[in-house]
Each structure stands twice: as structure tokens, then as C-alpha cells.
N, C-alpha and C positions, 0 to 999 in steps of 0.2 A: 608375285611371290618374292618376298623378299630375298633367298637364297639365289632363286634363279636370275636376279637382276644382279646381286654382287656377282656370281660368279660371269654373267654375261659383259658385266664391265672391267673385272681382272681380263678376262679373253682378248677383249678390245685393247686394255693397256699392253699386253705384252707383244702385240703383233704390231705398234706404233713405234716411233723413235723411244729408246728407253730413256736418255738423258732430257728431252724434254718432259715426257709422262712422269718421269722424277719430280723434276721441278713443279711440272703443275700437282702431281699428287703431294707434296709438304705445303705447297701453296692454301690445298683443299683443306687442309690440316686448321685452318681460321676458319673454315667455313660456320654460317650460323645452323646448319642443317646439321642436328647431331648424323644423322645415317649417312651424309655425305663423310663425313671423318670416319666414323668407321670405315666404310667402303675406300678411304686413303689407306688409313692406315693399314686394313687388313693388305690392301696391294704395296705398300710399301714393306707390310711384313713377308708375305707370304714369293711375291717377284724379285722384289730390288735385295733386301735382306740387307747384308754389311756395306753395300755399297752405298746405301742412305745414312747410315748410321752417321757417319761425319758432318751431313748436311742438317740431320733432324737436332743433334746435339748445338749445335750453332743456331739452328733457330730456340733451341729449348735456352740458349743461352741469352738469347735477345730481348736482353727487358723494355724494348720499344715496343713489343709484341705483346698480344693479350695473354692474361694467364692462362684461358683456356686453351689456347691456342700453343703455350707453353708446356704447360702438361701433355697436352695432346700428342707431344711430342717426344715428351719424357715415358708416357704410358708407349708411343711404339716404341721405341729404343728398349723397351725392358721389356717386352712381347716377345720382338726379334730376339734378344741377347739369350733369353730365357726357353728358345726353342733345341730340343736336342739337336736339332741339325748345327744350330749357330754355338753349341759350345763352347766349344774350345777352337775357334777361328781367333784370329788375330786381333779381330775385331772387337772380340769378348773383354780384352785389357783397354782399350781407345774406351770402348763403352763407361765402364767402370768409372776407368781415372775421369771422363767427363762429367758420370752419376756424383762422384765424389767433389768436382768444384760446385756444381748447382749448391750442395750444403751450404757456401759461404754466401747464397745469393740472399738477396735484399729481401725481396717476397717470403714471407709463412710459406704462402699455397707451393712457391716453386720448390721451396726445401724439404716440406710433408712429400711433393709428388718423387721427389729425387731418393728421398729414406726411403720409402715405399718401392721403388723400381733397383734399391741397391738389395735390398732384401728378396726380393722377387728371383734377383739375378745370380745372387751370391749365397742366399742359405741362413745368412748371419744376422743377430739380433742386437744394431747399437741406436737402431730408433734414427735420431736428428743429430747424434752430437760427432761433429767432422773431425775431431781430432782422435776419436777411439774407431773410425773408421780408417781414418789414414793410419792406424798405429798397426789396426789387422790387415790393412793390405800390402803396408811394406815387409808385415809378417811374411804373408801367403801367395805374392802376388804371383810366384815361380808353379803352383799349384793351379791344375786343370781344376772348369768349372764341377764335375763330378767328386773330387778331393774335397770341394769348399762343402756339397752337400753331403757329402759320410760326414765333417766335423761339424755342419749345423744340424744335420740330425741326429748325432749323438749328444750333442749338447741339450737337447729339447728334451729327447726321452730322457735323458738324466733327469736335467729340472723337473720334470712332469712327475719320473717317478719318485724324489724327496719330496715336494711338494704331498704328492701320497703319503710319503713318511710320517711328515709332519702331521698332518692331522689325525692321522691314526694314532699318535704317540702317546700314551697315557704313560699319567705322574707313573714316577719310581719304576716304570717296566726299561729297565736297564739295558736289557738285552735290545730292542727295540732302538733305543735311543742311541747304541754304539753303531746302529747300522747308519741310523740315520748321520751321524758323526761322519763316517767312513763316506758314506757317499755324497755328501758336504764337501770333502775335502779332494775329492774325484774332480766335481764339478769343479771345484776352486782353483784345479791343479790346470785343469783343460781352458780356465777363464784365465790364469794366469799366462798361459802362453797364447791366445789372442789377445791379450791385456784389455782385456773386458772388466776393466773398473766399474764399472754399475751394478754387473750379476755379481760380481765378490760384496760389493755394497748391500746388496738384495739380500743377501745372506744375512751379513750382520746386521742389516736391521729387524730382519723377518722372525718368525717364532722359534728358529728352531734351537737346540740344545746351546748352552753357553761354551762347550769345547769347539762346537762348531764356527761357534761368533769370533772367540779367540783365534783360530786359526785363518779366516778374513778375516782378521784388523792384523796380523804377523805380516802376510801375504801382501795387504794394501801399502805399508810400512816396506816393505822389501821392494817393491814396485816404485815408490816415492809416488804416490796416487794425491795429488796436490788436490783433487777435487772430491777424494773422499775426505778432507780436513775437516770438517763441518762435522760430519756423521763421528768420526772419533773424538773430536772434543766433546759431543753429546754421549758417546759412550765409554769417556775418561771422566766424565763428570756424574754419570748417573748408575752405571754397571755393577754388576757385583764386582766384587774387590779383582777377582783370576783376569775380567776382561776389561777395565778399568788399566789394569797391569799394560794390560795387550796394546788397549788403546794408546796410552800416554807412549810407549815402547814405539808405536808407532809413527805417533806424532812426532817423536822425537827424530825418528830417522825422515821423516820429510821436510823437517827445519821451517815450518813456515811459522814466523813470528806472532800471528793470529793464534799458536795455540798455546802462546804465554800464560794468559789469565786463569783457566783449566791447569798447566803445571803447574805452577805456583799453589795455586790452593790445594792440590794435592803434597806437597811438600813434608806437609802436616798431618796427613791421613795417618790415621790410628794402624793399618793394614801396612807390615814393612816392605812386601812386594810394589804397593803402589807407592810408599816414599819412594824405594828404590829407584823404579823409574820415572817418576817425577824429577828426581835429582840427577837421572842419566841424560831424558830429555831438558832437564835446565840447560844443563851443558853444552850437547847438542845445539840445542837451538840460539842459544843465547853466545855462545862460542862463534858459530854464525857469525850472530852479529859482527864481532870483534872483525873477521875476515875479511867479511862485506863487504867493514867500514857505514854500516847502516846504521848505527845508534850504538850507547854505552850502554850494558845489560845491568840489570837491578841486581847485584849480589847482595844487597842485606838482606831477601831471600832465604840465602842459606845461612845466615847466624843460626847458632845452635847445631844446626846438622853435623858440624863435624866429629860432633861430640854422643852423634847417637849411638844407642843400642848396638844396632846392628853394625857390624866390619865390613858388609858390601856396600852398605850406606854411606860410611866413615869414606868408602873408597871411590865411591861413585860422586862426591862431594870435593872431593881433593881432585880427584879429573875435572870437575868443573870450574872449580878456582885457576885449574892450570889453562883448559881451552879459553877461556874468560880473562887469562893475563890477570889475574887480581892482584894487585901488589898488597894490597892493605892485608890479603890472609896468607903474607908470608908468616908470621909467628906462628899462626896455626898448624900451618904444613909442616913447619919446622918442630911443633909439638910430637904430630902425626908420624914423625919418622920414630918416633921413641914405641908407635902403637903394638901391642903383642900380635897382632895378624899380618900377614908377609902383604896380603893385597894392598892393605890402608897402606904399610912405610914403601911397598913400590907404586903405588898409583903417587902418593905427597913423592917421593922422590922424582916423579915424572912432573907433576905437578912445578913443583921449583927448576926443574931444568926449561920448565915452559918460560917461568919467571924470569929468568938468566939471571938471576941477582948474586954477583959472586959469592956473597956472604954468607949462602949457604953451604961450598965447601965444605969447611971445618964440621960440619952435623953431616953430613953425604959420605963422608971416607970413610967413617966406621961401617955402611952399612956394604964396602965393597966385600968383607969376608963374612955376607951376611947367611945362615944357611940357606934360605930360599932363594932357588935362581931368580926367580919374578926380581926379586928386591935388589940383587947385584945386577941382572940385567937391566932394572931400570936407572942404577945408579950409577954404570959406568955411560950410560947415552945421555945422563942429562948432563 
């Protein structure tokens, strides 16, 4: 029977030398006899416990070694860590930080076996990618292994029950759809403090309500989520007009120059929320540049815009000529002081004090007794 033999050979191991029966039990660990590695590894889980844990991560680390034999090792170290006894031992943080280098190893099979065993151990859902795992465990790391499961099981039931949301949600049922909203923005809140950029991601791409999408692309944007950039230029390019807004708003505060092409062609969108921020992230991003020192940004661009419609536009337009040093739309700026809206003549006043070009002066003094403080405060600091 095969119970009665494992246990007859745990008996036998523990009443031998322990630090050899260590040794030859990780050794067994390559064995080609699958029952022989179990019967290791259950005595290395169930005898040795934490006091293997150092040696089994060291061999799970040895790419001289088979993968099977790797895993094998990686599966007891998440066995052990993963039993209530082994909790919260010491061992528990040595384990983890180890689960967490295997991520950068060379092998698929050792990386699958290492996500697999940090999930197992910890509660939490970031799959293979090591830098959203080291982001939540420098979050959490002060937190006992029970802490990590109250937050990975509230996270699940949440998902699980929008997810319900979602599919239940029929056109125009309003009421329905705010809840769904609200508990979007629950999950989002709780994804934003383990900076779980994939689940905010998951959101914004998935079916649910457009407030909800808006509020992950705010969230991504606030984060500087450099690896949701992709998903927002697809959803600054294709969205309706409110998360399009969101999107570019987003991009823009992440600064990555990839999401040029997307601003730019919004520039000109018919919808003044999406100029608007099209023209904040031009700024933004293209301002960047100038800092870097990475490249000269395209301001012809904004020909015309300063002259739009809209006074946030006018305004968010003359900030980007100023972060962008533009010399060439000094006359504009210098127009833009004369503008009836206190935003446009304080943002061009800031805009020119970015310029330093003394020669605006003589157009800046009138506006120190100007009624709006926005426009005197920006005209005594440039």
C-alpha cells in the first residue's frame, strides 16, 4: 500500500541523521521514479520543513539541473511555505524573495513553476510578470501570510462578483449599471494599492460601463503604468469621446513618446474635451522631450490651436509652447495676453516667462493689476 510505505519511510527518515537524510532527500528530488520524489518531497515537507527551504531554493536555482528536478523543488518549497504551520515563520519572506528571483530565470517551465508557487503561497494574482510582483511585495512584505489571504480573497470575490455584474447588465437599466460602476471602482481602488496594472487594465478593456473604463485609464495615468501605454493609445484612438478624454489625459501623464502619433491626430477631434487633452498631453509629453534632451518636438502641430474656440484649449496650448520653449510662438503668446479669459492671459504669461525672452516685458506689466489673481500670479513669477 502505497500510504503504508510513504509513511514507513518518513519513520525511517526521521530516526536517521537529519542533515544527511536532508541531503539525500533533495538529491531524490531528480529521481526518474515520479513516487520516489514525492515520497522526498512529502518528508522534506512534512520532517525538515524551513530548514530545507534554503537548500531546495538553491537547487530550484541551478540551471545545471533538470527542470523536472527544478520544479520539484519549486512545488516542495510552495507545499511547505503554504502550510498553516509554516506561516508566518521566518522562512515564509526567504521563500517568497527566492519564488520571486526564479521569475527572471531563463526557462518558461522554471518561471510558470515559480508564478504558480508565489500564488499558491501568497493569495495574489500577477501570473509571470516579476516587476508587478516585486512592486506588491515591497508593498506588503511587513504583512503576515493570513493578511495576504483576507486581500487576495477579497479581491477575487470582488472580480467574481462584477464580472456577475457584467453580464447581467442590460441596455439603459441605469440603476444596475451604477452599481456596476461603483464596484469597478472598489476593485480599482484595492488594484491601485497593490499596483496591480493588469486587473485596472482588465477593466478598461473588458465590457463593462464607459464610467467604469474612464476611471482605469485616470487610475493607470496616476500610476505612470508605462505598460498599460498600448491599451490607452487604443483607447485614445478608438473610444468614445468621455474615455478617449481619459485615455490621452492619461498618456499624457506617463510621457512616453510612443504615444505621439494617437495625440497628434486627436489635436483636431471635432469633441473639445479630447482636443483639450490632446493639447495637455502634447505638452506633457513632447515637453519631456525638451528635459530629456531626447529629440526636438513637432510644434507645427499646434498651428491654429491657439486660436480655438474653446479658453481651456487657448490655455492648454500656451502651456505647451511654454514646456516646449517654443521661440517661434512668441507673437502668439504675446497676442494671447490680450485674451478675454484670465486662464489663456495666465497660462501665455507663464508660457513667456518659460521663453525668458526679455521682450515680453513691456506686454506682462499691464497684466500685474490684472483682476484675476491666476493672471497676476503668473505674471509676477515669470
Amino acid at each position: 500500500d502505497a500510504g503504508i510505505a510513504k509513511a514507513a519511510v518518513i519513520k525511517a527518515f526521521t530516526v536517521q541523521n537529519d542533515t544527511r537524510i536532508k541531503a539525500q532527500a533533495i538529491d531524490a528530488l531528480g529521481d526518474v521514479n515520479p513516487r520516489t520524489v514525492e515520497l522526498a518531497k512529502e518528508y522534506l515537507i512534512e520532517v525538515i520543513g524551513d530548514r530545507a527551504a534554503g537548500d531546495l531554493l538553491e537547487r530550484a536555482r541551478d540551471d545545471s539541473r533538470s527542470a523536472s528536478e527544478r520544479i520539484a523543488s519549486v512545488e516542495a518549497i510552495a507545499e511547505y511555505a503554504s502550510r498553516e504551520t509554516a506561516g508566518e515563520t521566518p522562512a515564509l519572506k526567504e521563500t517568497v524573495e527566492g519564488l520571486l528571483d526564479l521569475l527572471e530565470d531563463r526557462s518558461p517551465e522554471i518561471v510558470d513553476s515559480a508564478a504558480a508557487a508565489l500564488r499558491q503561497v501568497t493569495y495574489q494574482p500577477f501570473g509571470s510578470d516579476a516587476e508587478l510582483w516585486r512592486s506588491w511585495y515591497r508593498q506588503n512584505r511587513g504583512l503576515s501570510r493570513s493578511e495576504w489571504r483576507l486581500v487576495g480573497e477579497f479581491y477575487y470575490r470582488e472580480i467574481r462578483q462584477l464580472m456577475r455584474r457584467i453580464s447581467s447588465l442590460e441596455e439603459h437599466n441605469t440603476a444596475l449599471e451604477a452599481e456596476v460602476v461603483e464596484l469597478s471602482r472598489r476593485i480599482i481602488d484595492s488594484a491601485v494599492t497593490g499596483k496591480r496594472h493588469q486587473d485596472i487594465m482588465a477593466i478598461l478593456s473588458g465590457p463593462g460601463p464607459v464610467a467604469a473604463k474612464v476611471y482605469a485609464a485616470e487610475k493607470l495615468g496616476s500610476m505612470k503604468a508605462k505598460g498599460a501605454v498600448d491599451l490607452l493609445i487604443e483607447k485614445a484612438s478608438n473610444g468614445e469621446p468621455v474615455l478617449s478624454a481619459a485615455a490621452l489625459a492619461a498618456l499624457g501623464a506617463i510621457e512616453d513618446p510612443k504615444a505621439m502619433v494617437v495625440v497628434a491626430s486627436r489635436l483636431k477631434d471635432d469633441d473639445p474635451a479630447v482636443r483639450l487633452e490632446a493639447a495637455k498631453a502634447f505638452g506633457r509629453i513632447e515637453g519631456a522631450k525638451i528635459n530629456g534632451q531626447t529629440g526636438r518636438p513637432d510644434l507645427n502641430l499646434l498651428e491654429g490651436l491657439i486660436s480655438d474656440s474653446s479658453p481651456d484649449i487657448r490655455a492648454a496650448v500656451a502651456q505647451a509652447m511654454g514646456r516646449c520653449q517654443w521661440q517661434a510662438g512668441f507673437e502668439a503668446l504675446l497676442a494671447a495676453l490680450q485674451d478675454p479669459y484670465p486662464q489663456v492671459k495666465a497660462a501665455a504669461a507663464q508660457a513667456l516667462g518659460r521663453l525668458g525672452n526679455v521682450s515680453a516685458v513691456p506686454a506682462l506689466l499691464p497684466l500685474v493689476d490684472d483682476d484675476a489673481d491666476t493672471v497676476v500670479y503668473e505674471t509676477v513669477n515669470s
